[in-house]
PDB file with SEQRES, HELIX, SHEET and CRYST1 records, atoms N, CA, C and O in Angstrom:
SEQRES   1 A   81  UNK UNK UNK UNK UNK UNK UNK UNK UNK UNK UNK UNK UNK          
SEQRES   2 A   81  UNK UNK UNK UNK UNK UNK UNK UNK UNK UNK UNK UNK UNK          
SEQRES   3 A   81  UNK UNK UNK UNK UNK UNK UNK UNK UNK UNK UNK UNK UNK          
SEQRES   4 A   81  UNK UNK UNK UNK UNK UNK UNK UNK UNK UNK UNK UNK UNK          
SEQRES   5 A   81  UNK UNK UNK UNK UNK UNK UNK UNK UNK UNK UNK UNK UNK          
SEQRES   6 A   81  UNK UNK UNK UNK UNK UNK UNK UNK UNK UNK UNK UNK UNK          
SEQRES   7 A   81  UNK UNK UNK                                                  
HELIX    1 AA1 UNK A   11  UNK A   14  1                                   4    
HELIX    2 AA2 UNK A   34  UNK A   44  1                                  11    
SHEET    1 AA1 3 UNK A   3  UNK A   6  0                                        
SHEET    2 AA1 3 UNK A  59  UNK A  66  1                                        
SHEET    3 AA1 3 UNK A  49  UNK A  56 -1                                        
CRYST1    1.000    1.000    1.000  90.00  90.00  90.00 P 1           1          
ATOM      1  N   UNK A   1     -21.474 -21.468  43.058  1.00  0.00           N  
ATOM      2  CA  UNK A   1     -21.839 -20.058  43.167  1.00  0.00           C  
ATOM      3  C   UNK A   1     -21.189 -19.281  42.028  1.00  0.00           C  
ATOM      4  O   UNK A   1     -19.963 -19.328  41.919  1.00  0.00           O  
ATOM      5  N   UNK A   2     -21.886 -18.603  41.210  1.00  0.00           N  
ATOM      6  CA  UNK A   2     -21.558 -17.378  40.057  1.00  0.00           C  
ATOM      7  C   UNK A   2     -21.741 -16.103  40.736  1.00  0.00           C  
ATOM      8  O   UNK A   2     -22.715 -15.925  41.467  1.00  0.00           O  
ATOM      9  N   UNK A   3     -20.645 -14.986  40.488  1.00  0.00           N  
ATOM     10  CA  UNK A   3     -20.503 -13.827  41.344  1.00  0.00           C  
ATOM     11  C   UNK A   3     -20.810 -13.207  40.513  1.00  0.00           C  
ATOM     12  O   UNK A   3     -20.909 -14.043  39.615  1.00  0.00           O  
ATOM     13  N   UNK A   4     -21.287 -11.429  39.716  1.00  0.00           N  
ATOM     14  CA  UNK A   4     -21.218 -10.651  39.341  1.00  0.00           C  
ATOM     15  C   UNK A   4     -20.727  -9.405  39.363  1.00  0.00           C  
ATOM     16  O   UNK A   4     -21.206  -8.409  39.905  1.00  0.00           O  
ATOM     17  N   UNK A   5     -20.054  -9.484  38.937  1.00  0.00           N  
ATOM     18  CA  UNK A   5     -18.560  -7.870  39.612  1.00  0.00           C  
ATOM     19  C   UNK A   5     -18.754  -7.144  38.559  1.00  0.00           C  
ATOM     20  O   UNK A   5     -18.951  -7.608  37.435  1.00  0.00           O  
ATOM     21  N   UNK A   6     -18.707  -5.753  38.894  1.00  0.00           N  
ATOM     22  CA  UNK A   6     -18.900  -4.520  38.093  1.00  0.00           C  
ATOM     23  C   UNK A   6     -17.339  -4.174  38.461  1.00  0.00           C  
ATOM     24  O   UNK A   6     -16.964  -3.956  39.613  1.00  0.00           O  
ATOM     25  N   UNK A   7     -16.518  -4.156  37.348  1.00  0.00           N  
ATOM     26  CA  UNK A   7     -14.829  -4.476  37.696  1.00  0.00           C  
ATOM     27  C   UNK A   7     -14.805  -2.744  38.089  1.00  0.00           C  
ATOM     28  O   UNK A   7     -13.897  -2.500  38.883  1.00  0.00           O  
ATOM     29  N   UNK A   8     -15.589  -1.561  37.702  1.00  0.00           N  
ATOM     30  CA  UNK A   8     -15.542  -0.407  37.860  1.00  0.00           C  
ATOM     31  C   UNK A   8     -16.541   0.508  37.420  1.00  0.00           C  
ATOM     32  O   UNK A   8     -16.762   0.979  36.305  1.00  0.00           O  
ATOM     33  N   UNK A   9     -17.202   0.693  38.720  1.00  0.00           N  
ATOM     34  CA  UNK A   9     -18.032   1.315  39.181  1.00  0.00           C  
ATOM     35  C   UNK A   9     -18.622   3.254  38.494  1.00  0.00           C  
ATOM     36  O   UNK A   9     -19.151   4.261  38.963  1.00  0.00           O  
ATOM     37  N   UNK A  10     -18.413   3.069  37.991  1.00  0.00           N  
ATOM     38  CA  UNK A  10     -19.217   4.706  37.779  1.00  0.00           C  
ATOM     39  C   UNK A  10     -20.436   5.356  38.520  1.00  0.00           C  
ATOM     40  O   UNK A  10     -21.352   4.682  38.990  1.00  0.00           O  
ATOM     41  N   UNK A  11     -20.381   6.487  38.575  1.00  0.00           N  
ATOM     42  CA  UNK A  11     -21.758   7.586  39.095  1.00  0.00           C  
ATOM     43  C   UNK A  11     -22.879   6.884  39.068  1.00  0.00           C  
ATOM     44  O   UNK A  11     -23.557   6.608  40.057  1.00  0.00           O  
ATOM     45  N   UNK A  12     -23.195   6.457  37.501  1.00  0.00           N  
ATOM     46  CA  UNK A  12     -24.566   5.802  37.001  1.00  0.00           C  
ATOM     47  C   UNK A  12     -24.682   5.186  37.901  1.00  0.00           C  
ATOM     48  O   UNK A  12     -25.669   5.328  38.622  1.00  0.00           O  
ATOM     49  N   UNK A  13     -23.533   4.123  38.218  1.00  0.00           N  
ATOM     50  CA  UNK A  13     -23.652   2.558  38.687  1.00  0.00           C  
ATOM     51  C   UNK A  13     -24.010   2.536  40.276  1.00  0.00           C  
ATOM     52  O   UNK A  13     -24.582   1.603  40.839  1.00  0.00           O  
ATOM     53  N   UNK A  14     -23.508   3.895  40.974  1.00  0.00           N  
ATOM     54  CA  UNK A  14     -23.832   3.758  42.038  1.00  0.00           C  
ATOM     55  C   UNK A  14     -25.040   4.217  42.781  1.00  0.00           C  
ATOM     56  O   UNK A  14     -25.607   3.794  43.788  1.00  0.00           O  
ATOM     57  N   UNK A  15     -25.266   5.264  41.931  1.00  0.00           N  
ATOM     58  CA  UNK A  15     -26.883   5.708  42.137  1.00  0.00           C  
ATOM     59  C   UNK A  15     -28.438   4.708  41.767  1.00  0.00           C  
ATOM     60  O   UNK A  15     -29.633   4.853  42.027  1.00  0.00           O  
ATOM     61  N   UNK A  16     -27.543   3.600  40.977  1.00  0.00           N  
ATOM     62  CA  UNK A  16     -28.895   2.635  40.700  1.00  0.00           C  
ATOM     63  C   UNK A  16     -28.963   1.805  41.866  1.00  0.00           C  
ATOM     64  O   UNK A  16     -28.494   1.883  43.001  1.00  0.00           O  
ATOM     65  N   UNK A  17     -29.751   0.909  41.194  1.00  0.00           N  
ATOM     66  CA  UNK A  17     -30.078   0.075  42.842  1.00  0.00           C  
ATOM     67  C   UNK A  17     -29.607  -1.239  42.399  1.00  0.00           C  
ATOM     68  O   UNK A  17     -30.207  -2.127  43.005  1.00  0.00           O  
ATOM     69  N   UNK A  18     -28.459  -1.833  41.276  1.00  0.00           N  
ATOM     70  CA  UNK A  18     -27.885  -2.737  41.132  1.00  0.00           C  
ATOM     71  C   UNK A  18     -26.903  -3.015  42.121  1.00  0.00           C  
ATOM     72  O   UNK A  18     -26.389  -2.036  42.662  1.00  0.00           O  
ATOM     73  N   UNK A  19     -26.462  -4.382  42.538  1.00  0.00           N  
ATOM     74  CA  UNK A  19     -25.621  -4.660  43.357  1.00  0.00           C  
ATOM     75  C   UNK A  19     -24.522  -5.101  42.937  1.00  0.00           C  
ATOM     76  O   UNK A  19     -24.504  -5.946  42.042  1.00  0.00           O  
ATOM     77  N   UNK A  20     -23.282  -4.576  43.550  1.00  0.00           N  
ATOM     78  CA  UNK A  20     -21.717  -4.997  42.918  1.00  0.00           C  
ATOM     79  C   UNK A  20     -21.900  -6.570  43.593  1.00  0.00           C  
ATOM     80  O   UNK A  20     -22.722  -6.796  44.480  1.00  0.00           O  
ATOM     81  N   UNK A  21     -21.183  -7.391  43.139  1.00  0.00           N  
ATOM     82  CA  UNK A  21     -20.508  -8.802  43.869  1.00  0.00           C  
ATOM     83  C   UNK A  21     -21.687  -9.815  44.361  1.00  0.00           C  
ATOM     84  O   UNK A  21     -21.630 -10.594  45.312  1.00  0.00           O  
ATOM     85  N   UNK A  22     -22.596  -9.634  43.606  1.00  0.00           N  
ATOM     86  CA  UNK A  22     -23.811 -10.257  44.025  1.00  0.00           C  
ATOM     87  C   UNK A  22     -23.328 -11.770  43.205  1.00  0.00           C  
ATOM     88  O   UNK A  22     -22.760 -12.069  42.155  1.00  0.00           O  
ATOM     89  N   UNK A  23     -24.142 -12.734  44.795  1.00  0.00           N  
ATOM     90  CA  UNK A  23     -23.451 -13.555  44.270  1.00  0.00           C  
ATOM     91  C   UNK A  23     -25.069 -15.107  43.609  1.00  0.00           C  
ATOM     92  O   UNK A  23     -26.176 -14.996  44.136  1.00  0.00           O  
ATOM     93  N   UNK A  24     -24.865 -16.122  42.680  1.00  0.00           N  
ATOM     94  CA  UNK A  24     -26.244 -16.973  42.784  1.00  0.00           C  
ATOM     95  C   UNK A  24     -25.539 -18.093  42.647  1.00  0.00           C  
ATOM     96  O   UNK A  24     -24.328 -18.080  42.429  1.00  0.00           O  
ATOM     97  N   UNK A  25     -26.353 -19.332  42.780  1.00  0.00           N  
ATOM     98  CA  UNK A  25     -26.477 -20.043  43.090  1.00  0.00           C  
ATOM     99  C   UNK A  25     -26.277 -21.138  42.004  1.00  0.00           C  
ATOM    100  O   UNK A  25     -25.675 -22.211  41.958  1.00  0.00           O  
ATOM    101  N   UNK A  26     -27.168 -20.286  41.009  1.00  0.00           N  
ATOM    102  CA  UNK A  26     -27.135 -20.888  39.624  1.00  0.00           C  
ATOM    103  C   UNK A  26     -26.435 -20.043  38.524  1.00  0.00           C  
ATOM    104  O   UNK A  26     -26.584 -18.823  38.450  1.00  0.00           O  
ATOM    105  N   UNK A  27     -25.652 -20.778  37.663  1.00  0.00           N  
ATOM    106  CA  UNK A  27     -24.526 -19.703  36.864  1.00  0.00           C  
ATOM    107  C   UNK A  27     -26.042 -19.447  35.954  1.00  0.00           C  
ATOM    108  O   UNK A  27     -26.186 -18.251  36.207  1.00  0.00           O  
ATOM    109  N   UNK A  28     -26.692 -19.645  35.476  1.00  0.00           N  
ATOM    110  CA  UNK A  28     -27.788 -19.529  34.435  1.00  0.00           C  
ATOM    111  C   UNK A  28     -28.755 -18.670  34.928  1.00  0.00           C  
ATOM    112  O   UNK A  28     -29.301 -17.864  34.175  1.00  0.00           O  
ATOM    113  N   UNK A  29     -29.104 -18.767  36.420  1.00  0.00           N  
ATOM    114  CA  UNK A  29     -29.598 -17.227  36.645  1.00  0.00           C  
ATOM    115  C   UNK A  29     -28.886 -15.953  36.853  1.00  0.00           C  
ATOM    116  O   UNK A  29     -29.420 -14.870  36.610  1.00  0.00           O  
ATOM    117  N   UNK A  30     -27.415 -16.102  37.400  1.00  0.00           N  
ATOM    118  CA  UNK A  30     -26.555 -15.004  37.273  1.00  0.00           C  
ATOM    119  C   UNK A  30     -26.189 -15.018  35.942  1.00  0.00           C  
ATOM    120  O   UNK A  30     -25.114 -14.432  35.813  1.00  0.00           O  
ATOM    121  N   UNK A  31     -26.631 -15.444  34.881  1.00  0.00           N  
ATOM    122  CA  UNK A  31     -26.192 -14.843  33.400  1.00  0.00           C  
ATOM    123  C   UNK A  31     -27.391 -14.378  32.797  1.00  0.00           C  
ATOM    124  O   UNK A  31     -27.461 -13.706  31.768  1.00  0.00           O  
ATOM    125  N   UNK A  32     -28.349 -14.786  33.519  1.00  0.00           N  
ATOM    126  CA  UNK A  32     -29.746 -13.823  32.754  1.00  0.00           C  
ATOM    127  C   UNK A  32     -29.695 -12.721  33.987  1.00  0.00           C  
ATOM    128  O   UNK A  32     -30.743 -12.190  33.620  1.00  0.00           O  
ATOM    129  N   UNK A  33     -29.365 -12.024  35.033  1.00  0.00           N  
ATOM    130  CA  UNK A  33     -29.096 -10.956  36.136  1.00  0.00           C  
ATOM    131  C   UNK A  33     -28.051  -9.862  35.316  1.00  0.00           C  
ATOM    132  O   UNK A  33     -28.165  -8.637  35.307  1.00  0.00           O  
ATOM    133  N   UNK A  34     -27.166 -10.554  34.740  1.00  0.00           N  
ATOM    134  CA  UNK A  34     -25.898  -9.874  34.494  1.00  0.00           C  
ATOM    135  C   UNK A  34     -26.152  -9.371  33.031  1.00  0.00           C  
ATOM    136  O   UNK A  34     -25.795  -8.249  32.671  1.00  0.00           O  
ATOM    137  N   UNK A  35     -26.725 -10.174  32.288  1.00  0.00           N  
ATOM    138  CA  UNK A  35     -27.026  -9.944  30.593  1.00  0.00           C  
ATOM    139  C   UNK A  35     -28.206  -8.483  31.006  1.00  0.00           C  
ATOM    140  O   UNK A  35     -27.740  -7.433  30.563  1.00  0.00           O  
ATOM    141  N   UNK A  36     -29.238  -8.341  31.562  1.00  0.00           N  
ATOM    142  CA  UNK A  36     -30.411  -7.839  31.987  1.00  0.00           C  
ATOM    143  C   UNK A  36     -29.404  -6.046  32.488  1.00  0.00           C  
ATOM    144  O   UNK A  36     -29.464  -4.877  32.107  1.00  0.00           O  
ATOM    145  N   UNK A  37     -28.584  -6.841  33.516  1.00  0.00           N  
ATOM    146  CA  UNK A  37     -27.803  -5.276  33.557  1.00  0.00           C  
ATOM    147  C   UNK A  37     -27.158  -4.503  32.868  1.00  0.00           C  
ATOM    148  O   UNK A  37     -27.260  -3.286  33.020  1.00  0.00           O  
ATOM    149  N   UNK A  38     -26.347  -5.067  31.950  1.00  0.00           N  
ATOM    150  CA  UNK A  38     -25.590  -4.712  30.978  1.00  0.00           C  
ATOM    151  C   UNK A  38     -25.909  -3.875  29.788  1.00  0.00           C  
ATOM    152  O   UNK A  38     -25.224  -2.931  29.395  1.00  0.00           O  
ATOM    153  N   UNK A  39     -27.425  -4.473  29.051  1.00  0.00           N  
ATOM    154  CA  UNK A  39     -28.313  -4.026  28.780  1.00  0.00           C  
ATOM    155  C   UNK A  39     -29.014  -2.546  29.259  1.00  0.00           C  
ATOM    156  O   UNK A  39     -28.849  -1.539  28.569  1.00  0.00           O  
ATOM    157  N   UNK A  40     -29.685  -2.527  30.316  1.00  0.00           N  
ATOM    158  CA  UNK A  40     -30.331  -1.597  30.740  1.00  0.00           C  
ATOM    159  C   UNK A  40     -28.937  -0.254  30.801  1.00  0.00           C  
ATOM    160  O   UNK A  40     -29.063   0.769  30.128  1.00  0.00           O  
ATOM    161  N   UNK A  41     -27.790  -0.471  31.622  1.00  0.00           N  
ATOM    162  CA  UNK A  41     -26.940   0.471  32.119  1.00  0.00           C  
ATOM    163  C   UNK A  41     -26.851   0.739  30.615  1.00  0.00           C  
ATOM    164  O   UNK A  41     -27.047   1.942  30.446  1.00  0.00           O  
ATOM    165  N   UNK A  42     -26.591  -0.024  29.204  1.00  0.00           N  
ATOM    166  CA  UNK A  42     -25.945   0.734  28.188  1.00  0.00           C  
ATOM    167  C   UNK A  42     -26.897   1.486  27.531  1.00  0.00           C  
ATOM    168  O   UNK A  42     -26.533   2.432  26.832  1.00  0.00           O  
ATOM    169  N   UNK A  43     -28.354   1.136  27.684  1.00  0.00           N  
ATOM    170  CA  UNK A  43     -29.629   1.387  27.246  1.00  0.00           C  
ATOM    171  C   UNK A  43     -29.659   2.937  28.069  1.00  0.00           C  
ATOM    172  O   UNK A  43     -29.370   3.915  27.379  1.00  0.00           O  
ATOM    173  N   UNK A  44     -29.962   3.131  29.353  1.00  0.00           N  
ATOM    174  CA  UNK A  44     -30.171   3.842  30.455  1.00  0.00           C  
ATOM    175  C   UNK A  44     -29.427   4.787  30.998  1.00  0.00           C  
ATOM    176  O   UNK A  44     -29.678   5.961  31.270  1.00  0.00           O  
ATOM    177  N   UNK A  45     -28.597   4.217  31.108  1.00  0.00           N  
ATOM    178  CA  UNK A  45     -27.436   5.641  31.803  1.00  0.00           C  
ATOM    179  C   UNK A  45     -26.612   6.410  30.815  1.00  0.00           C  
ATOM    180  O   UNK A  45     -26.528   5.993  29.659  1.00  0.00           O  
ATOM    181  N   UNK A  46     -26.180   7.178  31.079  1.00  0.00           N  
ATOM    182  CA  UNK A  46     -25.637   8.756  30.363  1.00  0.00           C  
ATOM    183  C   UNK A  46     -24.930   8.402  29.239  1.00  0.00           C  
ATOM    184  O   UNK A  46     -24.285   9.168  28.523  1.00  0.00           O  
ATOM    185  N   UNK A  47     -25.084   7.109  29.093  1.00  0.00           N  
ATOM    186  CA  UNK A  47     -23.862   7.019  27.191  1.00  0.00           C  
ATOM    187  C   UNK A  47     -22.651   7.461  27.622  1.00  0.00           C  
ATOM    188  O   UNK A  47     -21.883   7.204  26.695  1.00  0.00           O  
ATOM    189  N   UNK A  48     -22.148   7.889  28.348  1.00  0.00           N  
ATOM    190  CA  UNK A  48     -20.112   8.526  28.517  1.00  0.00           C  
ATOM    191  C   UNK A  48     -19.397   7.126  28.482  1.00  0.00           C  
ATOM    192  O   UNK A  48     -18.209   7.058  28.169  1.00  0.00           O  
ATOM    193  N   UNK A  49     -20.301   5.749  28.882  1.00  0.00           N  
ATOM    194  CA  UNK A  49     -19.601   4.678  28.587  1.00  0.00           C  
ATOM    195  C   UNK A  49     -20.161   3.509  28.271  1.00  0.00           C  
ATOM    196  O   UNK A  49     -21.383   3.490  28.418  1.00  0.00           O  
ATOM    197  N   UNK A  50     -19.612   2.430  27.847  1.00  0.00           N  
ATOM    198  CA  UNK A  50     -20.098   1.354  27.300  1.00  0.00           C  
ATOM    199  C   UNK A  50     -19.221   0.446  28.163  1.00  0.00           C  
ATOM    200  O   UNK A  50     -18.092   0.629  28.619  1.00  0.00           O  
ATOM    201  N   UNK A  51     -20.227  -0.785  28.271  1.00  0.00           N  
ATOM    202  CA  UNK A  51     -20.827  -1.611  29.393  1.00  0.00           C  
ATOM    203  C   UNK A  51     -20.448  -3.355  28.445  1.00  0.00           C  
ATOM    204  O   UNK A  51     -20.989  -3.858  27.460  1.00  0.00           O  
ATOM    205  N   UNK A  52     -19.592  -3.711  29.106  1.00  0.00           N  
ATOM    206  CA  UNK A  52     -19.396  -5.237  28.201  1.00  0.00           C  
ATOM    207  C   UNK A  52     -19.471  -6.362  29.423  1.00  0.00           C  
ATOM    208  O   UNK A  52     -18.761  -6.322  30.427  1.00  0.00           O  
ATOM    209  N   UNK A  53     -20.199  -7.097  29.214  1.00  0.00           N  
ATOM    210  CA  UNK A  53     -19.988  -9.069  29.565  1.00  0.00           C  
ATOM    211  C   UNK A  53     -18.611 -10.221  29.590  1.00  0.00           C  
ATOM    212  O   UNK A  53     -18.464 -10.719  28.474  1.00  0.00           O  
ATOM    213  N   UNK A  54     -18.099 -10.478  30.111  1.00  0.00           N  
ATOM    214  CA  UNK A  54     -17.781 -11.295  29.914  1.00  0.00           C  
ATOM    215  C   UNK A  54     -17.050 -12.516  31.623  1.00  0.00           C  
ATOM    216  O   UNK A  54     -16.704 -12.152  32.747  1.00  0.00           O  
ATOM    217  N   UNK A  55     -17.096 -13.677  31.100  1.00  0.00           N  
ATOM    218  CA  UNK A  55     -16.983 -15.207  31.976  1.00  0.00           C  
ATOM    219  C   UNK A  55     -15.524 -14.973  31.909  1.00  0.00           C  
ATOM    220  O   UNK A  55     -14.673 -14.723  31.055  1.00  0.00           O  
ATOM    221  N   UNK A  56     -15.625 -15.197  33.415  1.00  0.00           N  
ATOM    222  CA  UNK A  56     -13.836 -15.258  33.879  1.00  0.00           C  
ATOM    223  C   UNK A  56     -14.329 -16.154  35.282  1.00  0.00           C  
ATOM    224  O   UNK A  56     -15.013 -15.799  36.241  1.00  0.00           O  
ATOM    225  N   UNK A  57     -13.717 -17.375  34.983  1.00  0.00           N  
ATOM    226  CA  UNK A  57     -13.778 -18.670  35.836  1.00  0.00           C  
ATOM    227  C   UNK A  57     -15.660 -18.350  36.292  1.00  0.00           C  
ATOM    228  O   UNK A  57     -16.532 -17.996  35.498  1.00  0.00           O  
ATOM    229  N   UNK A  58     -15.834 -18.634  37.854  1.00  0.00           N  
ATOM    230  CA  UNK A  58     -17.179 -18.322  38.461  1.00  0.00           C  
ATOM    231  C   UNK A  58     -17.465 -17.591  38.595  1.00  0.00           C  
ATOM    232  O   UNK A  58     -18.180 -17.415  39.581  1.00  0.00           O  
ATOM    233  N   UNK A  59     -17.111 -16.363  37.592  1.00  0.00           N  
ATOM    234  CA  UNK A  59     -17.190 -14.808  38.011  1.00  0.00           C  
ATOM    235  C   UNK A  59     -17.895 -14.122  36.480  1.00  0.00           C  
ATOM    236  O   UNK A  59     -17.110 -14.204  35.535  1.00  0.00           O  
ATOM    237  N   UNK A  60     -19.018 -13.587  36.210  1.00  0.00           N  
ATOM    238  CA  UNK A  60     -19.518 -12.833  35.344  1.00  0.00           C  
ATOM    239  C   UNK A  60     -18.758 -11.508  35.800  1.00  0.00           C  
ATOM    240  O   UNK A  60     -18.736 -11.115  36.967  1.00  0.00           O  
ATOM    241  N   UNK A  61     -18.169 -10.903  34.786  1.00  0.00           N  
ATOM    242  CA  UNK A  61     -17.482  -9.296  35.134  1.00  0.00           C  
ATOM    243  C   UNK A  61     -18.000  -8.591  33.547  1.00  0.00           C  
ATOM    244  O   UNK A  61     -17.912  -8.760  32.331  1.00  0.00           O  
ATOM    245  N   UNK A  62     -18.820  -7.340  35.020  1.00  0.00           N  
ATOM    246  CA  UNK A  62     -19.201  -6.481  33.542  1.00  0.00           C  
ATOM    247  C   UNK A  62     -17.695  -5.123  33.387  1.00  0.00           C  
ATOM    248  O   UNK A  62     -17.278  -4.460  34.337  1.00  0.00           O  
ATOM    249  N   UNK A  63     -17.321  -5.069  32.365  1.00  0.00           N  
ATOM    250  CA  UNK A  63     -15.930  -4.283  32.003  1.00  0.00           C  
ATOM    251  C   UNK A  63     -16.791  -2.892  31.949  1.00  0.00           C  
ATOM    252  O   UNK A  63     -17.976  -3.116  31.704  1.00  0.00           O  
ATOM    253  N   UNK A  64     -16.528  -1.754  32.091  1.00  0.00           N  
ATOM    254  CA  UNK A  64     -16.673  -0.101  31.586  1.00  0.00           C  
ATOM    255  C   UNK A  64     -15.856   0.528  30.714  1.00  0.00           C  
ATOM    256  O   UNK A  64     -14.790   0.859  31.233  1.00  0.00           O  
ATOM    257  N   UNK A  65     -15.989   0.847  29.433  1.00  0.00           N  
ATOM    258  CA  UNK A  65     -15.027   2.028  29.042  1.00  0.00           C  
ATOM    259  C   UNK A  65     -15.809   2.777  28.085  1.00  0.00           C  
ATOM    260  O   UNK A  65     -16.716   2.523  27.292  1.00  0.00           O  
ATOM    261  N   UNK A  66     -14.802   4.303  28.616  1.00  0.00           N  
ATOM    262  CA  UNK A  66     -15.470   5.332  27.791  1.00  0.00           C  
ATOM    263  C   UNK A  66     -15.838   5.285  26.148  1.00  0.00           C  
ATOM    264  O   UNK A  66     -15.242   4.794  25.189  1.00  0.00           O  
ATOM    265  N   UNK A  67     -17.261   6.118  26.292  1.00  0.00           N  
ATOM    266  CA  UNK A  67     -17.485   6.018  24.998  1.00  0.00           C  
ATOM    267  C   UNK A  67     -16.669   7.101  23.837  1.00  0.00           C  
ATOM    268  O   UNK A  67     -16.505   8.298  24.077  1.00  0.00           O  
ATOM    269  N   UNK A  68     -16.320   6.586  22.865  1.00  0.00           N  
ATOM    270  CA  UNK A  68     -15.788   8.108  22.189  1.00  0.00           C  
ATOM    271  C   UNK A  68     -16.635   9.103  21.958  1.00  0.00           C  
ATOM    272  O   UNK A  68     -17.857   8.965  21.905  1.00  0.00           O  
ATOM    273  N   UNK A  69     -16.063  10.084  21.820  1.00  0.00           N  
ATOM    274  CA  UNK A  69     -17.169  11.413  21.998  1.00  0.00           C  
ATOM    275  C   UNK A  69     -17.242  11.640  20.271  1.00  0.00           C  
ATOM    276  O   UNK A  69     -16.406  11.899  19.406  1.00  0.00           O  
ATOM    277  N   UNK A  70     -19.172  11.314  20.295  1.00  0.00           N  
ATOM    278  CA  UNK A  70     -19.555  11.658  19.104  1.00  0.00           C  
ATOM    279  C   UNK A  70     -18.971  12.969  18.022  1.00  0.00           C  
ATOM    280  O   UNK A  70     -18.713  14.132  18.333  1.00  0.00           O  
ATOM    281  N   UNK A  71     -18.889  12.374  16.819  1.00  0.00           N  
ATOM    282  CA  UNK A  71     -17.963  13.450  15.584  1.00  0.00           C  
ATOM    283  C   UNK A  71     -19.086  14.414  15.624  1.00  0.00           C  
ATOM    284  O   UNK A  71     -20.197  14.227  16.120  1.00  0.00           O  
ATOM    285  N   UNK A  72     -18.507  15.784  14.856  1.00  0.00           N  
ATOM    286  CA  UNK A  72     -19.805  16.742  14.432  1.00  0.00           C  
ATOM    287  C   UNK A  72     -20.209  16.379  13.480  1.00  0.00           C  
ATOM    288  O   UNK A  72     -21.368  16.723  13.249  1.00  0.00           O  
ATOM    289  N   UNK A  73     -19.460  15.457  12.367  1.00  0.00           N  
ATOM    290  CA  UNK A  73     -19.805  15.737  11.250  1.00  0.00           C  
ATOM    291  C   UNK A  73     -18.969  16.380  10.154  1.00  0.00           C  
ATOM    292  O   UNK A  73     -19.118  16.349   8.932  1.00  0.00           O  
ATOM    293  N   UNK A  74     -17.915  17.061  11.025  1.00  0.00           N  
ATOM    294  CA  UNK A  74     -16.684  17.741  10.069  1.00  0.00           C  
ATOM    295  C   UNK A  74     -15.862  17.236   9.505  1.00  0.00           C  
ATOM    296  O   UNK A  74     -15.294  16.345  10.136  1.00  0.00           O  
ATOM    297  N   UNK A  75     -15.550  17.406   8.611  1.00  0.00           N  
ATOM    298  CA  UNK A  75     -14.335  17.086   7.634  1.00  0.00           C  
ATOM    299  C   UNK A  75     -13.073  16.900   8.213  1.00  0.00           C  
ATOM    300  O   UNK A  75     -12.358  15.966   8.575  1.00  0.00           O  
ATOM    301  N   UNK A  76     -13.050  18.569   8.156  1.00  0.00           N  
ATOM    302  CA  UNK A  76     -11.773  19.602   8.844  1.00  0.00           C  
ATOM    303  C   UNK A  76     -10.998  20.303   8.267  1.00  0.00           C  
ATOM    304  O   UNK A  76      -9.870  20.681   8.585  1.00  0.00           O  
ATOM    305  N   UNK A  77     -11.619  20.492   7.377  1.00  0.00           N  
ATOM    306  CA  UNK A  77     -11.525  21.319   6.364  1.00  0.00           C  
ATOM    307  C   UNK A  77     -11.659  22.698   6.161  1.00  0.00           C  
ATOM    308  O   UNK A  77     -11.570  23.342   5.116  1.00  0.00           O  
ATOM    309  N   UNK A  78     -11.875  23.047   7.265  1.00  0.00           N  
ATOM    310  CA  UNK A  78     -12.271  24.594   7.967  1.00  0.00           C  
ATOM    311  C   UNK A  78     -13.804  25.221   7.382  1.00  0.00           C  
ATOM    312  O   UNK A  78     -14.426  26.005   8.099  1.00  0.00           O  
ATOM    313  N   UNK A  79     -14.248  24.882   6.274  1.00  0.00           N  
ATOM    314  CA  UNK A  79     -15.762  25.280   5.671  1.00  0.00           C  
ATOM    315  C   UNK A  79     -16.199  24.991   6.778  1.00  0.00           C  
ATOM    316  O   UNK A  79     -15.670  25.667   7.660  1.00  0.00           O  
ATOM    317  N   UNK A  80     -17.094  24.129   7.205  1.00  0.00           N  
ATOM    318  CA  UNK A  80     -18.108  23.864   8.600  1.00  0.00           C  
ATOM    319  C   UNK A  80     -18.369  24.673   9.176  1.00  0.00           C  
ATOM    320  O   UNK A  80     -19.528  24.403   9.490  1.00  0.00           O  
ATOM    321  N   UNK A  81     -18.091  25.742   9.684  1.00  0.00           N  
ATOM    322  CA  UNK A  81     -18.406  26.989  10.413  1.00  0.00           C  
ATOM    323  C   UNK A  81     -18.978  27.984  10.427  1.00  0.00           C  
ATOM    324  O   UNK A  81     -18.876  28.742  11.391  1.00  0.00           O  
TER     325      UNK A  81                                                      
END                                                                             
């Protein structure tokens, strides 16, 4: 059995209809389940974070962390304004 754990959960994550701790049968279909989510959530939901993969023993764990908040464009130089 291959599990899929969302190690931490966000807003996005809970309003979709993905399942935490879901578990298969076959590690090769829980890595095309888990690749498929990872994808869509970084594709799909609000960008505030980015969504990573990775194999820890029988366990696919997708990681969360914030995204940095896009530059304007400024120098900082004080002109820009």
């Amino acid at each position: 059995m291959t599990k899929i754990n969302v190690l931490k959960e966000c807003k996005c994550f809970q309003k979709s209809d993905f399942v935490n701790n879901e578990e298969f049968a076959s590690k090769d279909d829980a890595l095309l389940k888990a690749s498929h989510i990872v994808r869509f959530m970084n594709e799909e939901f609000c960008q505030k974070h980015n969504f990573t993969l990775s194999e820890v023993g029988n366990e696919l764990q997708i990681s969360v962390e914030m995204n940095e908040p896009k530059s304007s464009g400024c120098c900082g130089g004080g002109h820009c304004s």
